[in-house]
C-alpha positions as CSV (number, residue, x, y, z in Angstrom):
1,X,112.6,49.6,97.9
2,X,109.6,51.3,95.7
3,X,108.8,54.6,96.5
4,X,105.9,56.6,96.9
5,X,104.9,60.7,96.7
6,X,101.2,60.8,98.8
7,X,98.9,63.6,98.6
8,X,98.1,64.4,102.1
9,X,95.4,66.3,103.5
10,X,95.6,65.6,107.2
11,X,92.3,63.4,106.9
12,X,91.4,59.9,107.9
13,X,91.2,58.5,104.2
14,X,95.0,60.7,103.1
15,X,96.4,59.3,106.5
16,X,95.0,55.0,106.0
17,X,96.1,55.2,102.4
18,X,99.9,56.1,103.4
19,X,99.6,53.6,106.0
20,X,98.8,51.4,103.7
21,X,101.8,51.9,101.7
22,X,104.2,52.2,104.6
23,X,102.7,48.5,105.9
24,X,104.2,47.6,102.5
25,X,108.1,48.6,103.5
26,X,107.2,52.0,100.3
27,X,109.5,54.9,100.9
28,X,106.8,57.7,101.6
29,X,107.1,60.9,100.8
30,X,103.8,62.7,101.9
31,X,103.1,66.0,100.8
32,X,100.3,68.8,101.5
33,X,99.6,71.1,98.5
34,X,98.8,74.4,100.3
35,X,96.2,77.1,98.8
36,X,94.3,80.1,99.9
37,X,91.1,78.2,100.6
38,X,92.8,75.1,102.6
39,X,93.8,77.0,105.8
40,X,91.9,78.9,108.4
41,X,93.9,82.3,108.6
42,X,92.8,82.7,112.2
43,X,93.6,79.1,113.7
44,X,97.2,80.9,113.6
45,X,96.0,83.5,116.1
46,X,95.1,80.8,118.4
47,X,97.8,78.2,118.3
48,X,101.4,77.5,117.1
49,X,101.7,76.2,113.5
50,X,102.2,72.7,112.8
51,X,105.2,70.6,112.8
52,X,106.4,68.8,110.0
53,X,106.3,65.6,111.3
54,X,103.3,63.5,111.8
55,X,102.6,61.3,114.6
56,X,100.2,58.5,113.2
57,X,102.4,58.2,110.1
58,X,105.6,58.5,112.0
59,X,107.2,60.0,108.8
60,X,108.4,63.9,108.0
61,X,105.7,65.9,106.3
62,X,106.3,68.5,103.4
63,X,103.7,71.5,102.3
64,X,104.4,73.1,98.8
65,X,102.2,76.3,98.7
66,X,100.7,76.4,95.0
67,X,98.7,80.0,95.5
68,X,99.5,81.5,92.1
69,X,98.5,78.4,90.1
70,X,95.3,78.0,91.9
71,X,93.9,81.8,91.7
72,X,94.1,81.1,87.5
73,X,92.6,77.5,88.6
74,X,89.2,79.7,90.3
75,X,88.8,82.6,87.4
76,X,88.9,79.6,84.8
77,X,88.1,76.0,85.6
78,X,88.2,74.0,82.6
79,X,85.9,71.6,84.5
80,X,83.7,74.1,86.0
81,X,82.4,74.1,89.8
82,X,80.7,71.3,92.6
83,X,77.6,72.6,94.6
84,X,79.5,75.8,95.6
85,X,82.7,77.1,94.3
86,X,84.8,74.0,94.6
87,X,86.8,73.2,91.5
88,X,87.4,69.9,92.7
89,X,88.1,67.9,89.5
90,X,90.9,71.0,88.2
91,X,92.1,71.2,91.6
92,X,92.8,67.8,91.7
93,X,94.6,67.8,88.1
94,X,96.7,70.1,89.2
95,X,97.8,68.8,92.7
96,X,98.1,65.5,90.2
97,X,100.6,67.5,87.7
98,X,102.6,68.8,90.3
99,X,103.0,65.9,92.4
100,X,104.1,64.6,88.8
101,X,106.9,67.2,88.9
102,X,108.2,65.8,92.6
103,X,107.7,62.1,91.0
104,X,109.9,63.3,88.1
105,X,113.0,65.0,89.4
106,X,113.1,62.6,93.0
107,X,112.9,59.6,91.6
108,X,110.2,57.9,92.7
109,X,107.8,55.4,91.0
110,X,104.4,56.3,92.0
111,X,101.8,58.7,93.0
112,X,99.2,57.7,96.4
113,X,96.4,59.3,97.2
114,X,93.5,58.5,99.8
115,X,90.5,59.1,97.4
116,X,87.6,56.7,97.8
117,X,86.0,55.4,95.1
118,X,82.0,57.1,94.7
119,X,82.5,58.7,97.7
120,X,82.5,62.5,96.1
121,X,79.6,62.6,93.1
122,X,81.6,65.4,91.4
123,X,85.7,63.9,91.4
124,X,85.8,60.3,92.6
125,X,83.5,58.7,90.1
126,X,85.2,55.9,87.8
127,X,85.3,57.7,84.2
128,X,86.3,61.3,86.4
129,X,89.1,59.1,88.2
130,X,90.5,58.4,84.9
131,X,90.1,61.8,83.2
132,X,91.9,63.0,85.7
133,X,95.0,60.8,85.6
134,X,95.3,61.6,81.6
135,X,94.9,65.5,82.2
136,X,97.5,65.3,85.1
137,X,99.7,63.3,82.6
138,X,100.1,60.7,85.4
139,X,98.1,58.1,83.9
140,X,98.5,54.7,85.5
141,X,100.9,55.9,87.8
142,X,98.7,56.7,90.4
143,X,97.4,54.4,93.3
144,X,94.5,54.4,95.5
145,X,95.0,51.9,98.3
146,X,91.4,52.2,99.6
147,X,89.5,51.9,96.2
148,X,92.3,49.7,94.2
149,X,90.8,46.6,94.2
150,X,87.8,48.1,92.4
151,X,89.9,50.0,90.0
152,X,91.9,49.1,86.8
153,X,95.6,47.7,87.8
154,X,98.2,50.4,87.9
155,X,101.5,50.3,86.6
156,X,102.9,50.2,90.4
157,X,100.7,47.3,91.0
158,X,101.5,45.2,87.5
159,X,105.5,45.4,88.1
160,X,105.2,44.5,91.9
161,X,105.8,48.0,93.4
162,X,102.7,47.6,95.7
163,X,101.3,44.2,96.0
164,X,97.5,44.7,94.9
165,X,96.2,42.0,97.0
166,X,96.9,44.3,100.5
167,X,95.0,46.7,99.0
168,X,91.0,47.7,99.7
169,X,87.6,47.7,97.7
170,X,86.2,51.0,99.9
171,X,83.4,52.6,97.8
172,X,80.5,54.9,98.6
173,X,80.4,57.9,101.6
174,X,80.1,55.2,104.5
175,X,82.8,56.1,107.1
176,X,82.8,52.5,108.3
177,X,85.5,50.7,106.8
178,X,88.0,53.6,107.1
179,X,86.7,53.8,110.8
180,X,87.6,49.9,111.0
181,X,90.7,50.2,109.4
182,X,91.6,52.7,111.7
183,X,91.3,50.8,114.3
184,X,93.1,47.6,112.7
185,X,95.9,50.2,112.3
186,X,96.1,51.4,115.7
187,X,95.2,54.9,115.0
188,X,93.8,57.0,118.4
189,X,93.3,60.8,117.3
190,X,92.8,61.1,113.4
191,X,91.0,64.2,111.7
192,X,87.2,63.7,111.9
193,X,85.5,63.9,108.0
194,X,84.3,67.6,107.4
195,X,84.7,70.0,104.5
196,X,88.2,71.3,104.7
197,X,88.4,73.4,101.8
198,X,86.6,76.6,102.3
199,X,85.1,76.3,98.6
200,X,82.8,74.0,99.7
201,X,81.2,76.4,102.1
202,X,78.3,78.3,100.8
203,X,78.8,81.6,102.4
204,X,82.1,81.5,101.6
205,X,81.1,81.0,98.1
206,X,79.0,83.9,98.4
207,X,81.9,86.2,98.6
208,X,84.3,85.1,96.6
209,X,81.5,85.2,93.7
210,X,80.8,88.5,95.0
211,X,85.0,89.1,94.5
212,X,85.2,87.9,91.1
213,X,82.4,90.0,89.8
214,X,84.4,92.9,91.1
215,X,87.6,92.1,89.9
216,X,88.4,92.7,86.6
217,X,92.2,92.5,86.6
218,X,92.3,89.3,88.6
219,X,92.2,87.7,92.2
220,X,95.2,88.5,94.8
221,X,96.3,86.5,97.4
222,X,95.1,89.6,100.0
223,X,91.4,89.7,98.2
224,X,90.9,86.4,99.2
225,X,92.9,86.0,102.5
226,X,90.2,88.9,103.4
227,X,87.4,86.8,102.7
228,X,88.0,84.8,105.9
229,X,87.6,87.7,108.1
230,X,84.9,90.3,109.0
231,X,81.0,91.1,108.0
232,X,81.5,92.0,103.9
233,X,79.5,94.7,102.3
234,X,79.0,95.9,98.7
235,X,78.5,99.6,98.0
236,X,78.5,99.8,94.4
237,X,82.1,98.9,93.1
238,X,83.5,99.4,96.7
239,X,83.8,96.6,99.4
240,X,83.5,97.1,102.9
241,X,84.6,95.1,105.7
242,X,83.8,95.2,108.8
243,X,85.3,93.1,112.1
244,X,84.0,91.2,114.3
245,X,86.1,90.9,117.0
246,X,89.7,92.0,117.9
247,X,91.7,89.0,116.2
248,X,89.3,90.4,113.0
249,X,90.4,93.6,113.6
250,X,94.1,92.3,114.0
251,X,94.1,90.3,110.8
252,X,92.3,93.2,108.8
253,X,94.6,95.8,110.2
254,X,97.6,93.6,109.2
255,X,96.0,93.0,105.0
256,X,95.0,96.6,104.6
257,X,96.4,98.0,101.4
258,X,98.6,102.0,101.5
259,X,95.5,103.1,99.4
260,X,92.7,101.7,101.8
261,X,91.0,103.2,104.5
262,X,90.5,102.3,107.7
263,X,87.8,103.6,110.2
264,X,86.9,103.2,113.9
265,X,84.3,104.5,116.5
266,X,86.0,107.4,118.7
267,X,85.9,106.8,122.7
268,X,84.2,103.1,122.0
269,X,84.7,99.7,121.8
270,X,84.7,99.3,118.1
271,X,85.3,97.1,114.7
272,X,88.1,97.8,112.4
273,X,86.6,98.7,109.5
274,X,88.3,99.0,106.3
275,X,87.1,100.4,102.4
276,X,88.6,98.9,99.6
277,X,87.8,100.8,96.6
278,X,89.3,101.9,93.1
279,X,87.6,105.6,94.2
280,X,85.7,106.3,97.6
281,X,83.3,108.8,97.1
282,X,81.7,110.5,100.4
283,X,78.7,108.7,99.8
284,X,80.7,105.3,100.7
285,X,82.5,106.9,103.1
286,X,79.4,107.4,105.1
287,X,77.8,104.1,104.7
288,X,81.2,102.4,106.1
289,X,81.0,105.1,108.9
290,X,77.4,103.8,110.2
291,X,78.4,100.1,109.8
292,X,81.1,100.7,111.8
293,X,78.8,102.2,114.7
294,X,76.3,100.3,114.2
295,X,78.7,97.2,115.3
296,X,79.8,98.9,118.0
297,X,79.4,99.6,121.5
298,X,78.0,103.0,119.9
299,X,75.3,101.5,118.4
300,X,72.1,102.7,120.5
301,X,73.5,106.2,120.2
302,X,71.6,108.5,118.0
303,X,75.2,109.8,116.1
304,X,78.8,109.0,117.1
305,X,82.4,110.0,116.0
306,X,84.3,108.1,113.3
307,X,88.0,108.5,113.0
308,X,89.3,107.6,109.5
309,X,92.3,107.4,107.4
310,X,94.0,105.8,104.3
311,X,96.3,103.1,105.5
312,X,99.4,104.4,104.2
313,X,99.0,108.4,104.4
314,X,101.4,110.2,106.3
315,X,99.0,112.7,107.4
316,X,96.8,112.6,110.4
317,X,93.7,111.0,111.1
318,X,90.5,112.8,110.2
319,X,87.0,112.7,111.6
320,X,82.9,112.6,111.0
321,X,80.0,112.1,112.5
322,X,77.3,109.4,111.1
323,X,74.5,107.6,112.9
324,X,74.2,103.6,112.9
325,X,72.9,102.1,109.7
326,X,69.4,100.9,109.9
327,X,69.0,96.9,109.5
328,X,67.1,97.5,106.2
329,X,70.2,99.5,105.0
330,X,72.6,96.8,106.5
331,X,70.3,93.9,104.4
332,X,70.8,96.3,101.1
333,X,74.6,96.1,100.8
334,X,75.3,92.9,102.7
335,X,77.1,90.2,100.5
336,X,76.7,87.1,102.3
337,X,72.7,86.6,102.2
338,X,72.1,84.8,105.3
């Protein structure tokens, strides 16, 4: 029996091209390469995580987090970004490369992956397709079931490992032969398309430019899993963010750093607001003070108390008293322009 390592993303086109391989009698082994900009940090406030086990494909799923490798991918694409921050043809390469690594020390023969043919300008062109294969070091050992019959014969295909001819000729960003496949296969509830990856999005992009221009010894993990949360704001060198709403406030709570601090409105519904900063001068201190009212259920006072602290001081909490930031003020150090 040939088997198979699969890229999967969850997605309709991930999903039809294991299908594909499993109508085949392949030995499927699908994995989902996990980074900081693939998952929603606050789905996990609202529901239990997933199983490892997927219903459609009726085969055990495995997730290999590849963080680390992917926050040297973002400072440095060799490849350089899509419309936004999206490194797709690195990111790729490297889910390519260590999908190799699996391939290599399991046994199997081949790599899958659902990737349609012209559907994405930036990764799924022909030549792209191809450069990415000999980066990856997995030229010729990688099949796409939904493009293959418009692609150059694999290795797999040549020796009989998948028999070409079951294969598709899917090309372009119409949904309507996966949609029709879906249906040949039986498939009821499947991911709808949409941009999973949060590089993609261009407010999202906004911040993590703004992070990387303020971040001289490198990314961290906590940087960026604080880009999902909050209202960001940029006083000088210092970033503020503000919640907005208590599973922000949780999640922001939960990342702060010993040496942050953390502020909230005295006797009022308020944000968690948190300073991260190399030095906080009083000056920031203030502004982060009248954000934090002026998101609150102070806001339409005239001043209002502010209780603040560093994260991880011992010492009790101390307080000021700051009015809500005017809108023009807010506009000034706001990071996402929207």
């Amino acid at each position: 029996m040939s088997k198979a390592i699969a890229l999967y993303s969850g997605g309709l086109d991930s999903t039809l091209a294991i299908l594909t391989a499993l109508k085949q009698g392949i030995e499927v082994k699908a994995v989902k390469f996990l980074t900081p900009f693939n998952e929603n940090i606050k789905s996990r406030y609202f529901s239990l995580e997933k199983g490892d086990y997927d219903r459609n494909l009726n085969i055990e799923l495995f997730t290999l987090p590849i963080d680390e490798q992917f926050i040297e991918l973002i400072q440095r694409p060799k490849y350089g970004f899509g419309k936004n921050m999206n490194p797709c043809i690195d990111c790729k390469i490297l889910m390519l490369k260590e999908a190799k690594k699996i391939m290599d020390n399991e046994g199997y023969d081949f790599i899958i992956t659902g990737e349609v043919l012209q559907q994405r300008p930036m990764s799924q062109r022909r030549d792209i397709l191809s450069l990415i294969d000999k980066e990856a070091s997995v030229k010729g050992y990688v099949v796409r079931p939904l493009s293959a019959k418009l692609l150059k014969p694999t290795i797999p295909e040549e020796s009989g490992k998948i028999d070409r001819e079951k294969l598709f000729d899917f090309s372009g960003r119409s949904r309507k032969p996966q949609l029709k496949l879906a249906k040949d296969f039986g498939l009821k509830e499947y991911a709808q398309p949409a941009g999973g990856c949060l590089l993609t999005d261009p407010l999202y992009s906004q911040k993590l430019k703004d992070l990387l221009n303020f971040s001289p010894n490198g990314l961290s993990i906590n940087d960026i899993k604080l880009l999902q949360v909050g209202r960001h704001f940029r006083v000088k060198d210092c970033k503020i963010i503000v919640g907005r709403d208590r599973i922000d406030n949780h999640i922001i709570e939960s990342l702060a750093l010993p040496e942050d601090m953390i502020l909230w409105v005295k006797d009022y519904n308020s944000p968690l607001t948190l300073i991260r900063c190399l030095s906080i001068t009083e000056e920031v201190l203030q502004v982060a003070a009248s954000l934090c009212i002026r998101y609150s259920a102070a806001k339409k006072l005239s001043s209002a108390t502010v209780v603040f602290k560093r994260k991880g001081s011992e010492g009790g909490y101390q307080q000021l008293t700051s009015k809500p930031l005017s809108d023009d003020l807010v506009n000034l150090y706001r990071v996402v322009k929207e």
